[in-house]
C-alpha positions as CSV (number, residue, x, y, z in Angstrom):
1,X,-15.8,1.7,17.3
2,X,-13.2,4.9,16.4
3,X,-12.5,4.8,12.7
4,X,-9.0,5.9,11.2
5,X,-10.4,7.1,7.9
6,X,-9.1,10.4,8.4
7,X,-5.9,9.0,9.0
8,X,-5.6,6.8,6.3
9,X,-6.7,9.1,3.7
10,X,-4.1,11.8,4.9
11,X,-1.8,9.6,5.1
12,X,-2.5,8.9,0.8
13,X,-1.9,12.1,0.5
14,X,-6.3,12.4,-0.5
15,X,-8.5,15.7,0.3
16,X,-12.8,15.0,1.2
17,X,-13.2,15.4,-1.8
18,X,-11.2,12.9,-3.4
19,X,-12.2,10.5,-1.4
20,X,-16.0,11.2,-2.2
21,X,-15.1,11.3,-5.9
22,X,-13.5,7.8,-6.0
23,X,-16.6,6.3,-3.7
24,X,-19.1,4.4,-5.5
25,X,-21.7,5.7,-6.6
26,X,-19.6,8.7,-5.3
27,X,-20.8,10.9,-2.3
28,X,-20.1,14.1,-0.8
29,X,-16.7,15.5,1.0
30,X,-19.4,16.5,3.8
31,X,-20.6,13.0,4.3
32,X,-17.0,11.1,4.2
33,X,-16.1,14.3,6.8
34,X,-18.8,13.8,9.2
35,X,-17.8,9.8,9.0
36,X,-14.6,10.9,10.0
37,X,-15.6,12.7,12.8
38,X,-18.3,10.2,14.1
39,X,-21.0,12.9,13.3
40,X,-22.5,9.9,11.6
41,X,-22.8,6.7,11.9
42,X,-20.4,4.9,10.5
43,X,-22.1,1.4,8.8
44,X,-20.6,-1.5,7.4
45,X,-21.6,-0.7,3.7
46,X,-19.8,2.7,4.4
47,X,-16.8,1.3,5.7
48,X,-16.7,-1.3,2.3
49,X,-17.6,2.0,-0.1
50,X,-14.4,4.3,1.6
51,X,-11.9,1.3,1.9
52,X,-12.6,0.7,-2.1
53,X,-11.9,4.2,-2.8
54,X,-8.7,4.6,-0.4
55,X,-7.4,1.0,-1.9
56,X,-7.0,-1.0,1.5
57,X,-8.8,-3.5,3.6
58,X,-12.2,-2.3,5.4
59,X,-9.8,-3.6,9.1
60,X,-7.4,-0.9,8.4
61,X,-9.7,1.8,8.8
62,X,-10.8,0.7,12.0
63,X,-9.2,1.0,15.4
64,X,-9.6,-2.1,17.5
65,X,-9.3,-2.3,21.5
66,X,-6.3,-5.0,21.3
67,X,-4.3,-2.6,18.2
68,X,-1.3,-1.5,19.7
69,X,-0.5,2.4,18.2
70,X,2.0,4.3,18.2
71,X,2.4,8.0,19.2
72,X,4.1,10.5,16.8
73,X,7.0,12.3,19.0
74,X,7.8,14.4,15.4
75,X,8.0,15.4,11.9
76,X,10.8,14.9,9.8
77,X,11.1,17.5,7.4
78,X,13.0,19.4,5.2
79,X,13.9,22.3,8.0
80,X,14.7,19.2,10.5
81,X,12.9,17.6,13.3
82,X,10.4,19.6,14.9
83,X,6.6,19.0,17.1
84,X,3.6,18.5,15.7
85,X,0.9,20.5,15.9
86,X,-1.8,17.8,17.1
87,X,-1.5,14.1,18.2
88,X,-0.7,11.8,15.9
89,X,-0.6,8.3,16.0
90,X,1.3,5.4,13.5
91,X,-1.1,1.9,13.4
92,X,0.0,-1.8,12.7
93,X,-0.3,-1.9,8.9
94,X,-2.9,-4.4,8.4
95,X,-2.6,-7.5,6.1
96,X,-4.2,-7.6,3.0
97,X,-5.7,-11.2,2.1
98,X,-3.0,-13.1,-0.6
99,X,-0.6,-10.6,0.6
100,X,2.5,-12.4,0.2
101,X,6.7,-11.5,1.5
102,X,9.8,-11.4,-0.1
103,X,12.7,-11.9,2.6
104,X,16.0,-10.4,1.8
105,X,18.8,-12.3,2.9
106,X,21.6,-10.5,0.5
107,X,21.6,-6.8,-0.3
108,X,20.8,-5.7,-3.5
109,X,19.7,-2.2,-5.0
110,X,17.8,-0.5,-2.6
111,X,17.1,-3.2,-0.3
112,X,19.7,-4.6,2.7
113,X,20.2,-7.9,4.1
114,X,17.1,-8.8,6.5
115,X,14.5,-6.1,5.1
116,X,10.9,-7.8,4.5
117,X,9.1,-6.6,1.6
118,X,5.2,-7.2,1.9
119,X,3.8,-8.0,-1.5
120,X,0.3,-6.8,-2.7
121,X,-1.1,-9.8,-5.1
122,X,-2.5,-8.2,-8.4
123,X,-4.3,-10.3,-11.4
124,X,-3.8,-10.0,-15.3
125,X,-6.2,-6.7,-15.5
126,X,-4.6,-5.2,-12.4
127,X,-0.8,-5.4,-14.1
128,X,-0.7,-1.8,-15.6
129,X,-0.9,0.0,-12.3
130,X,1.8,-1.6,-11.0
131,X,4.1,0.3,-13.7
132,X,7.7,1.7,-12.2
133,X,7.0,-0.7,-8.9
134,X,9.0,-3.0,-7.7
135,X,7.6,-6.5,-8.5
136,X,7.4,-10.4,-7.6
137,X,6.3,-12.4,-10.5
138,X,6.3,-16.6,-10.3
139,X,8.3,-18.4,-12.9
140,X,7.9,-21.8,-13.9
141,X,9.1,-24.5,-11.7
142,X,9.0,-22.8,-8.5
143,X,11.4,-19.6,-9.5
144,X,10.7,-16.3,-9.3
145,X,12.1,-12.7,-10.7
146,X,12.3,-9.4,-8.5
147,X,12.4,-6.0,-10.1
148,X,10.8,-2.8,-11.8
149,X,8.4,-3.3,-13.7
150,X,9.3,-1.3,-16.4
151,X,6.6,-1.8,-19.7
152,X,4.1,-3.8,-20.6
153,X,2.7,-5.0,-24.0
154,X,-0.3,-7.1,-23.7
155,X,0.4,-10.3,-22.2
156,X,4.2,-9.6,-21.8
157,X,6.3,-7.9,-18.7
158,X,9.2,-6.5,-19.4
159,X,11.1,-6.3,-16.0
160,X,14.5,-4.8,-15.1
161,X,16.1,-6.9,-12.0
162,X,17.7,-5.1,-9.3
163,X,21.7,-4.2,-9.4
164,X,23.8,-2.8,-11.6
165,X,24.6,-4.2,-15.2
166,X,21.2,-5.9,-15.2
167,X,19.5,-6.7,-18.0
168,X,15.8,-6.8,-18.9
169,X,13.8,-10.1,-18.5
170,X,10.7,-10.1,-20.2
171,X,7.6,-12.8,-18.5
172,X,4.5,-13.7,-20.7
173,X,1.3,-14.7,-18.9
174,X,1.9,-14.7,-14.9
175,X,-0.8,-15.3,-12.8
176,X,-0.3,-13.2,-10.6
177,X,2.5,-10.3,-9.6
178,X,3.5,-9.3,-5.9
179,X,3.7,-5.5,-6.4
180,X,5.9,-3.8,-3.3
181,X,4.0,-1.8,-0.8
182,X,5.8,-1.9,2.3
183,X,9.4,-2.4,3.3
184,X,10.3,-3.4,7.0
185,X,13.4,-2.7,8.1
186,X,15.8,-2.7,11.6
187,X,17.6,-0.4,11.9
């Protein structure tokens, strides 16, 4: 089994030691780095205790026999395109469970005619952290509203829909919200 940890967490933007903070009961940035590495073994309740602290699925930090990856020709930068200095690979994104799409079939704002937009489904408690996000939230009778979340106050959303001249909608008491966390595009 080859784990992605290291990739994943770089790819957060998180150091060892971040990582080891956030574990729970938090570890050491030696131990998650010697995980990394396979300079220990990496066991199951490992794998659950770093994918709670990096925020995705325990399958995403795994790389499976039958995942297709795909290798990193360069970086994109502020001075250009240039090499990189070590292989890097990109991964299938892995699905969350209740992860839910939005399908765009007109443009609006940032988003163009046949984009997908995979949803990450969030409870009551989980609202707040979706703040300055682009959001799904379910309506009554089947309807739904798309947009930046833009305050909260208790048990109300206060949401600015995409384009221009829009005005805010605010939603009391939605089960859930579909917070934006990856857009798929052709280009």
């Amino acid at each position: 089994m080859i784990s992605r940890i290291r990739d994943v967490r770089k790819a957060k933007g998180l150091t060892l030691e971040e990582v080891a903070g956030r574990c729970d009961p938090p570890t050491t940035a030696q131990t998650i780095g010697r995980l990394e590495t396979g300079m220990r073994t990496l066991s199951l309740g490992w794998l659950n205790r770093i994918a709670d602290a990096l925020g995705v699925d325990s399958a995403t930090l795994l790389s499976l026999p039958d995942q297709e990856e795909l290798p990193v020709a360069a970086i994109l930068d502020h001075k250009g395109a240039h090499a990189l200095d070590k292989t890097e690979y990109i991964y299938q994104p892995a699905i969350e469970p209740e992860m839910v799409a939005l399908r765009v079939k007109s443009s609006i704002g940032d988003y163009r005619s046949g984009d997908d937009v995979w949803l990450s489904r969030r409870t009551p408690e989980q609202f707040g952290s979706a703040l300055n996000r682009d959001i799904l939230v379910p309506r009554p009778a089947g309807r739904y509203l798309f947009g930046r979340l833009i305050g909260r106050e208790s048990n109300r959303l206060q949401i600015l829909p995409l384009g221009s001249g829009a005005r805010q909608q605010i939603v009391s008491d939605p089960e859930w919200i579909g917070v934006a966390v990856r857009l798929v595009r052709e280009l």
